[in-house]
N, C-alpha and C positions, 0 to 999 in steps of 0.2 A: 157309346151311343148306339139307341139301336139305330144305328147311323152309321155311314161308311167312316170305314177309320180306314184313311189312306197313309200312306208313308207319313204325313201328316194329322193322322187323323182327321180328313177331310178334303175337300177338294181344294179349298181355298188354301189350305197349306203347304201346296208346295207347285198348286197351278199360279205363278205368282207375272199372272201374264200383264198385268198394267205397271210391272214396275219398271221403270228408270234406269237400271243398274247396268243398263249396257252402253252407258256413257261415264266416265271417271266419274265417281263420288268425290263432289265440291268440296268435303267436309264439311262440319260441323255449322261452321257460320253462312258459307255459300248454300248448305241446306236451308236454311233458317231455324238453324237450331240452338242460335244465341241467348235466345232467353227461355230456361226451361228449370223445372222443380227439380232435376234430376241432377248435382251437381258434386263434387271432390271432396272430399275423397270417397269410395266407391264405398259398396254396403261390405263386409267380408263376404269370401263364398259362404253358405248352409254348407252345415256339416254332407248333406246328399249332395252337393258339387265336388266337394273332395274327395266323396269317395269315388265316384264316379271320372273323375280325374287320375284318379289313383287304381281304380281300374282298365283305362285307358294307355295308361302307363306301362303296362302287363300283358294285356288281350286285348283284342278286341269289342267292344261293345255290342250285347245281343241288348234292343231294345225291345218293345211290340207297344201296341196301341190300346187302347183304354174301350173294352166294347161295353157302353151304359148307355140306358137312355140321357136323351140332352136334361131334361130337368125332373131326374130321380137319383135323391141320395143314398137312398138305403142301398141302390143295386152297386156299391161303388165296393160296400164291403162285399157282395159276391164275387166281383172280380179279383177283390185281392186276394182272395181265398186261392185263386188260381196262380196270383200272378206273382205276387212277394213272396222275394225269396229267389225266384227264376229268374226274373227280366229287372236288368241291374237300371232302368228305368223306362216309365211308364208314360207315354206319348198320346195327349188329349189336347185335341186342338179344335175347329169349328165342323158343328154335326152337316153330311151331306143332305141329310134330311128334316132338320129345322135351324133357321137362324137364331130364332130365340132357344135361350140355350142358358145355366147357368156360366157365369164370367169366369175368366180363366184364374181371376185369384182365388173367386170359391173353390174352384173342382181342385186347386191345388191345397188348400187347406183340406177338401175330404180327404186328399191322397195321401195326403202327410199323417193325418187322423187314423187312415186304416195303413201305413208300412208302406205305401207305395211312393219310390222317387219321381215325384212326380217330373214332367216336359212337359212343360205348359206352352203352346201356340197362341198368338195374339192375330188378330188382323188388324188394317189399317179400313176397311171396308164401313166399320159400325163405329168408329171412334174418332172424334179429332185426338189431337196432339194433347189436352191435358188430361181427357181419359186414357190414353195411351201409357203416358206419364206417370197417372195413379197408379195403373193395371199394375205394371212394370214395379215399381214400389213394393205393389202388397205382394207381386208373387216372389219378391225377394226377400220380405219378413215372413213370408208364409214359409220358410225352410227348402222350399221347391229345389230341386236337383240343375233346371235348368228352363229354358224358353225359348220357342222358335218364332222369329218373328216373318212377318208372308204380308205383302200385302192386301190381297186378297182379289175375289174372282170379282166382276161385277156383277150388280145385282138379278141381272136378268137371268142367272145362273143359279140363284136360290129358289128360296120357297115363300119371298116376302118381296118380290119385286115392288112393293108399293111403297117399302123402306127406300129411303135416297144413300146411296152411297156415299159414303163422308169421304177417302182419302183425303184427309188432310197431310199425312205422309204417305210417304211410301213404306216396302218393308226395310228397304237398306240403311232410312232414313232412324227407323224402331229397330233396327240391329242396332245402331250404332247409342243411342241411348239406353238398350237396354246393356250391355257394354258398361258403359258410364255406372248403369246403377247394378254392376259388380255382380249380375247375371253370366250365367255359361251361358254362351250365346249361340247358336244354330241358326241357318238360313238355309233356305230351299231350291234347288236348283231343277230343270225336268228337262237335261240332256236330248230329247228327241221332237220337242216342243218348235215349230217353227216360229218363228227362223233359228234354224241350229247351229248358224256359225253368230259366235261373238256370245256364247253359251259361257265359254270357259274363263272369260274377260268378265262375265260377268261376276260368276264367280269371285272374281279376284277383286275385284271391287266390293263387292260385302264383307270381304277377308280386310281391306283395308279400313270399312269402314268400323271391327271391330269384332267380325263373326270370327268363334272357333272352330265350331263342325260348320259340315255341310250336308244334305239331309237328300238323298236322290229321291225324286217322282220317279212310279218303275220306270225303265228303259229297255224293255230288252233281256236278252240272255246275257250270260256273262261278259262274254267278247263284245259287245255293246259297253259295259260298262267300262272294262278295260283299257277300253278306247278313250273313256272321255276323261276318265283319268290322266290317261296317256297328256289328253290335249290340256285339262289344268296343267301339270304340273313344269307343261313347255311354255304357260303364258306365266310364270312363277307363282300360281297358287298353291300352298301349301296346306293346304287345311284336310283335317281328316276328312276321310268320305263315308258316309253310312248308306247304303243303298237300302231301297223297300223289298222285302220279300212280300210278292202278296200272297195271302192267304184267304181262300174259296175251299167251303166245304160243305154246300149244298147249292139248288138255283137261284136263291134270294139271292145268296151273298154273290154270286157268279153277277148276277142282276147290276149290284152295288157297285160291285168293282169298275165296269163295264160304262158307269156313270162319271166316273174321276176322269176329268177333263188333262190331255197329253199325259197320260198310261200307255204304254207300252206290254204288255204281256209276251214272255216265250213262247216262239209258236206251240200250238197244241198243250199251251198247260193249263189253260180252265177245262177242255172238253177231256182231257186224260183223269177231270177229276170227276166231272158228271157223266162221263162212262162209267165209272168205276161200281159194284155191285153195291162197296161200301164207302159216300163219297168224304166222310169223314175222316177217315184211316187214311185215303188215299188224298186227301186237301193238306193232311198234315206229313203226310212221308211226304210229298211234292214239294211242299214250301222246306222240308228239312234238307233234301236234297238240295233247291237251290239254293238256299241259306249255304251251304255250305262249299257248293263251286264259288259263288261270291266272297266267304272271307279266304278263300284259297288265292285269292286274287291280290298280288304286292300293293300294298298303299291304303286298303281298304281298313277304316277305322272302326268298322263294324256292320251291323243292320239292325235292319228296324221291320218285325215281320208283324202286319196289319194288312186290313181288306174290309168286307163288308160283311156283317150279321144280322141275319134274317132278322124280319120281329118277332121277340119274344124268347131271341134263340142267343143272346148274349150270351147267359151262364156258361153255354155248350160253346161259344166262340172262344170265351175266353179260358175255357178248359183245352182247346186245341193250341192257344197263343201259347200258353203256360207249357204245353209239351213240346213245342218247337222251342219256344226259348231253350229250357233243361236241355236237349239235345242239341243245339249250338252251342251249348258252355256259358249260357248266362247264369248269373247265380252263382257262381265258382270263384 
């Protein structure tokens, strides 16, 4: 998108501030989720969940983000050009710069169309519960790799404040069914987001409700994330962890990043990139380097290195995703 592509590709996905999850998940029925399209036995995984599972199994997971505009298909094969092959999946979730947007089951039919596994991100913000339902469906016949579900920001936070925000669920609520309908399921967490205690519980509550990964909003240097790791895995969450690398490599995208609501960035790692004579070279050694004190880190299940692209400047974004990936070992 020429849109911010957060840890989530977007703000809404993994700023997941209206949601619930920090009280036990009722389950299924105490959610109201007794009567739903989505029911037993589950869809198989897409051959791109097993592998990706089967990567998993091995290394770590180097993801990145999907930089296209929200509703243009053609630029979807430019990105693959960069990205298939490197980034053992591709992370497209709601644009920070338009709500209207093609649906998450089309963008994952393009992505399937040009080699790209795709992660497709839902919100609960634009849908009740049977769009929700359908979404969830098609992006499971569409071959998709995987889905994050986020409840999403409020409206006042986009760019269509005149649209009413539906929550009809929440995200833990859309974890938990897409689960059900035999999706690899991801959920988002954003560690430095107040209130920060009862972060890691929440956590663990989306893990019950059904999520496998867990998807980090930045936090911080490394030791920030090591920490909250630390504190999952004392409240017995067990879920992989994939933190954001972000990635700035000029002032737009600096702009962009700047905009994702509870980001966190290492001190002094945007302005070491807009010092730099060349802020390309120097956006993509930075995000390489941190990428890599990150999976240095015990427990981590991978990253996911995304940010914001100027307009007009996707191709060149997603030619710098494609080099961080190859150099953290994705694709291997």
């Amino acid at each position: 998108m020429t849109a911010g592509v957060s840890v989530g590709a977007g703000r809404a996905d993994v700023n997941d501030g209206v949601d619930r999850a920090s009280s036990p998940w009722p389950g299924p029925v105490g959610a109201g989720l007794g009567n739903t399209a989505i029911g037993a036995p589950a869809a198989p995984p897409s051959a791109a969940a097993q592998e990706v599972r089967a990567i998993l199994a091995r290394r770590p997971l180097v993801l990145t983000g999907l930089p296209v505009p929200p509703l243009d298909s053609g630029a979807f094969a430019v990105a693959a050009d960069h990205l298939a092959g490197v980034a053992d999946a591709v992370l497209t979730g709601d644009s920070a710069r338009a709500r209207v947007q093609f649906p998450p089951s089309y963008r994952a039919a393009l992505m399937q169309q040009h080699g790209l596994r795709g992660w497709l991100g839902i919100n609960c913000r634009d849908r009740n519960r049977v769009a929700i339902e359908g979404e969830l469906l098609a992006i499971a016949d569409s071959g998709a790799a995987g889905v994050l579900c986020v409840t999403g920001d409020p409206v006042t936070a986009g760019h269509r404040p005149d649209a009413k925000g539906v929550f009809d669920l929440d995200g833990i609520s859309a974890a938990h069914l897409a689960s059900r309908a035999g999706l690899f399921t991801a959920v988002p967490e954003a560690p430095v987001s107040a209130p920060v205690q009862g972060r890691a519980l929440r956590a663990l509550h989306k893990q019950q409700a059904g999520a496998e990964l867990l998807f980090l909003q930045y936090a911080g240097d490394a030791g920030r994330h090591a920490a909250f790791i630390g504190e999952l895995r004392d409240v017995g969450c067990t879920l992989p962890v994939l933190p954001g690398i972000p990635v700035v490599i000029d002032h737009d995208g600096a702009a962009v990043l700047a905009s994702f609501g509870d980001a966190v960035l290492p001190d002094g790692y945007v302005q070491r990139v807009l010092d730099a004579v060349d802020p390309f070279a120097e956006g993509v050694r930075a995000a390489i380097e941190f990428g890599q004190s990150l999976l240095a880190l015990a427990d981590v299940g991978g990253v996911i290195a995304a940010g914001g692209a100027s307009p007009g400047q996707d191709a060149e974004f997603a030619r710098a995703l494609g080099i961080i990936a190859r150099e953290l070992g994705g694709g291997s």
